[in-house]
C-alpha positions in Angstrom: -15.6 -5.5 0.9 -16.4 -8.1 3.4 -20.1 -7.9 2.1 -19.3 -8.1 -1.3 -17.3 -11.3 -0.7 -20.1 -13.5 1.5 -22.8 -12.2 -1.2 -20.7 -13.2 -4.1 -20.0 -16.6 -1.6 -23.9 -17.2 -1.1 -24.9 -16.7 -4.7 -26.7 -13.8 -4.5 -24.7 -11.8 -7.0 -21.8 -12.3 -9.3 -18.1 -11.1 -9.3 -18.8 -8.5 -11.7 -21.4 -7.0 -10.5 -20.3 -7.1 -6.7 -16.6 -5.9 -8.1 -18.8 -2.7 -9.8 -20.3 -2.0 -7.1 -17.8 -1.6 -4.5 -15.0 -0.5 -7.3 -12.8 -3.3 -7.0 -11.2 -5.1 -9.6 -13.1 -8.5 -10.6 -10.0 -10.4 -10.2 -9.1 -9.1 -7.0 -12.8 -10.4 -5.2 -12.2 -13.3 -7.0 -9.2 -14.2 -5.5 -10.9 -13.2 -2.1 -13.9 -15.4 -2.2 -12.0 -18.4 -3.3 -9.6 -18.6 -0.6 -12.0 -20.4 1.7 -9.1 -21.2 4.2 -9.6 -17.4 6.1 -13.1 -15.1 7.0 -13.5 -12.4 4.8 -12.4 -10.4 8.2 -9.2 -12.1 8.1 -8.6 -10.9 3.6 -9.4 -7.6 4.6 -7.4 -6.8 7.4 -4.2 -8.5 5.8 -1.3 -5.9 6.0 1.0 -5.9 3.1 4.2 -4.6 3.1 6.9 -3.8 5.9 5.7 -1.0 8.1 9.5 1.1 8.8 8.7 4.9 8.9 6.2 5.5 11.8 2.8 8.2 11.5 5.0 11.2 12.0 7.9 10.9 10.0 5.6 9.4 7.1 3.2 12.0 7.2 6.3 14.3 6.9 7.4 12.2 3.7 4.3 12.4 2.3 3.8 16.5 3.1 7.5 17.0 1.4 6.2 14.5 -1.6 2.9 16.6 -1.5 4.5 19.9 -1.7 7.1 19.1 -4.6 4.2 18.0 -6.8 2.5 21.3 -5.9 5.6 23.0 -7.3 5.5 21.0 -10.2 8.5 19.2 -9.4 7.8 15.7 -10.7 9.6 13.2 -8.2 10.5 9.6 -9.5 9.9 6.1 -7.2 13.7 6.2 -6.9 13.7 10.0 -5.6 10.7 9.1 -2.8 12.8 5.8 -2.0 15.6 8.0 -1.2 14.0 10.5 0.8 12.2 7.5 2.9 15.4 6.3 3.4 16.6 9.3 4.8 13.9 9.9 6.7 14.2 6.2 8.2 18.3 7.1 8.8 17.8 11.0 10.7 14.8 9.2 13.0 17.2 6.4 13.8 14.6 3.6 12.5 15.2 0.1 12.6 15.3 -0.8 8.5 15.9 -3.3 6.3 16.8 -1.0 3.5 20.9 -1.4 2.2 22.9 1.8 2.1 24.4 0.5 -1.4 21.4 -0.2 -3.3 19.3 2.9 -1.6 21.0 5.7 -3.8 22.0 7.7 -1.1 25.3 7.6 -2.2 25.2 8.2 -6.0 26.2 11.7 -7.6 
């Protein structure tokens, strides 16, 4: 990624053909080599997101998530939301999620 945004930078190639090559969507290098402000380091090592579930308790979520889809058990976003914020409330993790809107509580 970082190569494909200081060749696109120096001229050598173009967006579309760096974005091909490292399948990446044109817009997204793009948006990368224009923002001259930060090294290409610094755009590819931005973390997105709020980290709350920790390698364990994730990799459990994502076993459980694995295994319902082996069983052909289709799970919705709102169903993996749920279970995450389960999983955040039996480890005792700090989270910003609210009890009201997480659908813990529905029937």
């Amino acid at each position: 990624m970082c190569r494909a945004i200081r060749v696109v930078s120096s001229g050598v190639s173009g967006y579309l053909r760096a974005s091909q090559y490292i399948s990446l969507p044109r817009g997204t290098l793009e948006r990368y080599v224009k923002d001259i402000s930060r090294s290409p380091e610094e755009l590819v090592n931005v973390h997105l997101g709020r980290t709350v579930l920790t390698n364990k308790p994730e990799n459990k979520h994502l076993e459980f998530c694995i295994i319902m889809d082996q069983s052909y058990y289709g799970l919705r976003i709102q169903d993996i939301k749920v279970t995450g914020f389960q999983l955040a409330i039996r480890n005792v993790l700090k989270h910003p999620f609210s009890r009201e809107k997480s659908g813990v509580d529905r029937k």
